[in-house]
C-alpha positions in Angstrom: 31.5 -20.9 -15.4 27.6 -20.6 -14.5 27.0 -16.7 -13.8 24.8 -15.7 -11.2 21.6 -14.9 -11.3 20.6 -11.2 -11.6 17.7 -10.4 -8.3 15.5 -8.3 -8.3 17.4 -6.6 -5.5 20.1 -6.8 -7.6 18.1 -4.3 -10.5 16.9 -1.9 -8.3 20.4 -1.4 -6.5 22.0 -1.1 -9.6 19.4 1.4 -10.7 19.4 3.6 -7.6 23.4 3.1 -7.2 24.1 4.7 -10.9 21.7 7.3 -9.6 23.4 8.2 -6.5 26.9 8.0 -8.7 25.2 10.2 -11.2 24.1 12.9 -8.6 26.7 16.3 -8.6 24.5 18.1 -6.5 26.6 19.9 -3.7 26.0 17.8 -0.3 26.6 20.9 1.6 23.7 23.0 -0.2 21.3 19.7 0.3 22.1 19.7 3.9 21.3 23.2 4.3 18.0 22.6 2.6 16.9 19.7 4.8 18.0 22.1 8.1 15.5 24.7 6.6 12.9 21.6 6.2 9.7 21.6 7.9 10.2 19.7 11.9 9.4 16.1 11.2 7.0 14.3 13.4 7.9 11.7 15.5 7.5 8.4 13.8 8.7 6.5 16.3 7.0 8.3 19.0 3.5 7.7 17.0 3.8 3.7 16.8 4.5 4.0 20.5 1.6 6.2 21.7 -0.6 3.4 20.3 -2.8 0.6 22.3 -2.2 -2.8 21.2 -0.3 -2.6 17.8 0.3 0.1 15.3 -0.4 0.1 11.7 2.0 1.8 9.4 -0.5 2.1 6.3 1.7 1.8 2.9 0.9 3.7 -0.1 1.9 1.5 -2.9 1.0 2.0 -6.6 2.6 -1.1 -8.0 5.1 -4.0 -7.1 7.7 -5.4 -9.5 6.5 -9.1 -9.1 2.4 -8.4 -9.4 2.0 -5.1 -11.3 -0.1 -2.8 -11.1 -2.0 -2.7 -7.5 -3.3 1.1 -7.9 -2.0 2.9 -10.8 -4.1 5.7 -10.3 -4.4 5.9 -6.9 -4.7 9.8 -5.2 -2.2 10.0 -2.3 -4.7 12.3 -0.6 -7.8 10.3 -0.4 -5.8 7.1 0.5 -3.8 9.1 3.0 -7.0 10.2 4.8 -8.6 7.0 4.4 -5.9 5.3 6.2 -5.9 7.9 9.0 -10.3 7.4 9.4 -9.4 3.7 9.9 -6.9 4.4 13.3 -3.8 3.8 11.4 -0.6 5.1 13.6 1.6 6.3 10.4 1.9 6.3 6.7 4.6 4.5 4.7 5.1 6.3 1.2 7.0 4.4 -2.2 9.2 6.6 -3.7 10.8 4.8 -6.2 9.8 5.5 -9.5 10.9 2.9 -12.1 10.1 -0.3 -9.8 7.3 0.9 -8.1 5.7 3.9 -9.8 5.7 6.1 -6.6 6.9 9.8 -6.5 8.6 12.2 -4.0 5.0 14.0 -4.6 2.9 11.0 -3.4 4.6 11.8 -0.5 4.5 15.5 0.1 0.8 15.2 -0.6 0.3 12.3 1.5 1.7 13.9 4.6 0.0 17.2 3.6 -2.9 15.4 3.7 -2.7 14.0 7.2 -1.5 14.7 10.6 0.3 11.3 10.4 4.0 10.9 10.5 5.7 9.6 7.1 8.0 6.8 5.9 10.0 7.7 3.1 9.8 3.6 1.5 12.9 3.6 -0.8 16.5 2.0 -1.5 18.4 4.1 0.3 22.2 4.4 -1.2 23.7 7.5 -0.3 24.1 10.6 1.8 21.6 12.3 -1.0 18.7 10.4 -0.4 19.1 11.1 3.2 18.9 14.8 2.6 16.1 14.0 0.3 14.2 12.7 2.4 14.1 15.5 4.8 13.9 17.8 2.5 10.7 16.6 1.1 9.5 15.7 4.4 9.7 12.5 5.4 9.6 12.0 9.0 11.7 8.5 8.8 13.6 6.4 6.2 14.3 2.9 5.5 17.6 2.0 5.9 17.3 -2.1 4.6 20.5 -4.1 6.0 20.8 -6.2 2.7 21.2 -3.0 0.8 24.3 -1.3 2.6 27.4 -2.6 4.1 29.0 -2.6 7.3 30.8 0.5 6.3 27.6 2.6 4.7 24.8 1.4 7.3 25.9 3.4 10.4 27.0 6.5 8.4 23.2 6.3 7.0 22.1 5.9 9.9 23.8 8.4 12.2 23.2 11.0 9.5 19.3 9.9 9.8 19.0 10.8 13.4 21.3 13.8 13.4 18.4 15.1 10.9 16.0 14.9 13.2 14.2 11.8 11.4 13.8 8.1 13.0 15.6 5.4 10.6 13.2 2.0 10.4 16.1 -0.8 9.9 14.5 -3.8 7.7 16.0 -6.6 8.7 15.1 -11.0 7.5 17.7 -12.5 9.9 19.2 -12.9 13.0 22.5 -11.9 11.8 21.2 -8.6 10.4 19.0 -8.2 13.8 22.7 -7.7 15.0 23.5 -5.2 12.7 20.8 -2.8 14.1 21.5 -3.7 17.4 25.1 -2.5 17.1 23.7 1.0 15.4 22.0 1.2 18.4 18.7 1.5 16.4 15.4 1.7 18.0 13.0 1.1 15.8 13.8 -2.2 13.8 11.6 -4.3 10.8 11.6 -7.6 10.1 10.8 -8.0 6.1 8.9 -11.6 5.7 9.5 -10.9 1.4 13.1 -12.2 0.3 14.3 -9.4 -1.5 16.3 -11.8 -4.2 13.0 -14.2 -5.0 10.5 -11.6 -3.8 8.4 -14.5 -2.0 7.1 -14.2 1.5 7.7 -16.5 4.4 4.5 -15.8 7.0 6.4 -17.2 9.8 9.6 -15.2 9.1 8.9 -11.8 11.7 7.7 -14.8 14.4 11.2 -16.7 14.2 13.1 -13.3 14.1 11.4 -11.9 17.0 13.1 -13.2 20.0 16.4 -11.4 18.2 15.2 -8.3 19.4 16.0 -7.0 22.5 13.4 -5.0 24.7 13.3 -1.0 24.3 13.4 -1.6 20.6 9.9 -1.1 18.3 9.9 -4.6 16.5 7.7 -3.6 13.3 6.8 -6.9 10.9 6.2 -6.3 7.3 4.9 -7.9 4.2 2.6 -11.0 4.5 0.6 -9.2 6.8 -3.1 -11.1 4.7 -5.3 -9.4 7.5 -6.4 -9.6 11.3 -5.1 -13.0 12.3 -1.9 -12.6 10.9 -1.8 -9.7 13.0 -3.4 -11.5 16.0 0.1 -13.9 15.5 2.4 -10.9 15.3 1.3 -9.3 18.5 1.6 -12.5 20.5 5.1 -12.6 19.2 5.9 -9.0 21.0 5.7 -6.6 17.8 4.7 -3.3 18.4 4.0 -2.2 15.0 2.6 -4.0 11.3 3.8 -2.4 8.0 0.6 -3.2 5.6 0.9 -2.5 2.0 -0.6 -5.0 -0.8 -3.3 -6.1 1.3 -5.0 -2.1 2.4 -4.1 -1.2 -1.2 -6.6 -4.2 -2.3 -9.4 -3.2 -0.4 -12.6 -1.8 -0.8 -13.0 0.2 2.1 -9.4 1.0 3.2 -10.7 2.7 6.1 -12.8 -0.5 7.3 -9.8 -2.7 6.7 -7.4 -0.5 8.4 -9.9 -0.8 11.5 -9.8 -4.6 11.5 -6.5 -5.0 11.9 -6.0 -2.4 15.0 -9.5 -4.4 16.2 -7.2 -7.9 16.1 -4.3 -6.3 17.7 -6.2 -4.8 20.7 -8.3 -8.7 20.9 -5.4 -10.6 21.2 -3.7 -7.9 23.4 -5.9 -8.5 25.9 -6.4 -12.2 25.9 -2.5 -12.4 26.0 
């Protein structure tokens, strides 16, 4: 008999899943802590106070599949730098072993900035939820592929009864549903394939039509620079999810300019 192969999403679930099965902490003490957090800012509210398309600027030290991108990166200087280049929100890694981010890249991140905050993590359990508030994340990512039809709308629900807007990554129609039925309202549409890790560019165009108006379609990964995003706002997305690319750059703030520049072109030719 041929096993199957072990994915990359298969490692990091396993990782973070012993985690969460590891974790004694008392769920009633953690909720008591992320109650006594600081308000969170409106994530969803920021993408949608924006002309032409919002830019959710990720904070990324390293990926699994291409190493190191900036191993020594300082969450405040690429926090403001994002901000100086118009970007709507900041997305923050948090996983450790996979991605070398930290719970403090975050907290100094949003210290940092004004901006709200994306907790970007594998989110397994009630605990990370609480986590995430309690260190101040402003939204989480809850991804579709990673939780089941019985653990997606408990995460969720316990997401917005925090105060905190839950970004559903979907890479299907099929999953589209899924968040449609949470009643979600803020919904992304990963072009990555989180068992091979390679991006399909014309993934977030095909998926689009899957979601209904009223929802904030955000695309993520693939996103090379302004004409990708010039695509993406012609196929009704509200919001872009940049990592690799802004973490490349040499002027962060310049590049995060460009893309809000392509967005509010092709806005207005459209």
């Amino acid at each position: 008999m041929v096993e199957p192969e072990v994915t990359y999403l298969d490692r990091i679930l396993a990782a973070h899943r012993a985690q969460a099965a590891a974790d004694s902490r008392d769920l009633a003490e953690l909720a008591d802590l992320a109650a006594g957090a600081t308000p969170a800012r409106g994530f969803v509210a920021g993408l949608r106070g924006v002309a032409g398309i919002a830019v959710i600027a990720e904070i990324k030290r390293r990926s699994p599949k291409k190493g190191d991108l900036d191993s020594r990166l300082d969450p405040t200087v690429v926090a403001r730098e994002y901000e100086e280049g118009g970007a709507a929100a900041l997305s923050v890694l948090t996983d450790e072993a996979f991605f070398g981010g930290s719970v403090a890249d975050l907290m100094t991140a949003r210290a940092a900035t004004s901006l709200p905050v994306l907790r970007k993590d594998f989110t397994v359990s009630a605990a990370d939820v609480y986590d995430a508030r309690v260190m101040g994340a402003d939204a989480v990512l809850l991804i579709a592929a990673a939780l089941s039809d019985a653990e997606l709308p408990v995460l969720h629900e316990l997401v917005v009864s925090l105060g905190m807007d839950a970004l559903v990554e979907v890479h299907d129609e099929a999953e589209v549903g899924r968040a449609v039925a949470l009643g979600a309202t803020l919904v992304g549409v990963n072009q990555r394939d989180l068992i091979t890790f390679a991006v399909d560019t014309a993934r977030a165009e095909r998926v689009a039509a899957a979601i209904p108006a009223g929802v904030v379609r955000v695309a993520e990964s693939g996103i090379d620079g302004p004409a990708a995003v010039a695509r993406l706002v012609a196929a009704g997305y509200e919001a872009v999810l940049v990592g690799e690319t802004l973490m490349r750059s040499q002027d962060r703030a310049a590049a995060v300019a460009a893309l809000r520049t392509a967005a509010v072109g092709a806005a207005a030719s459209s």
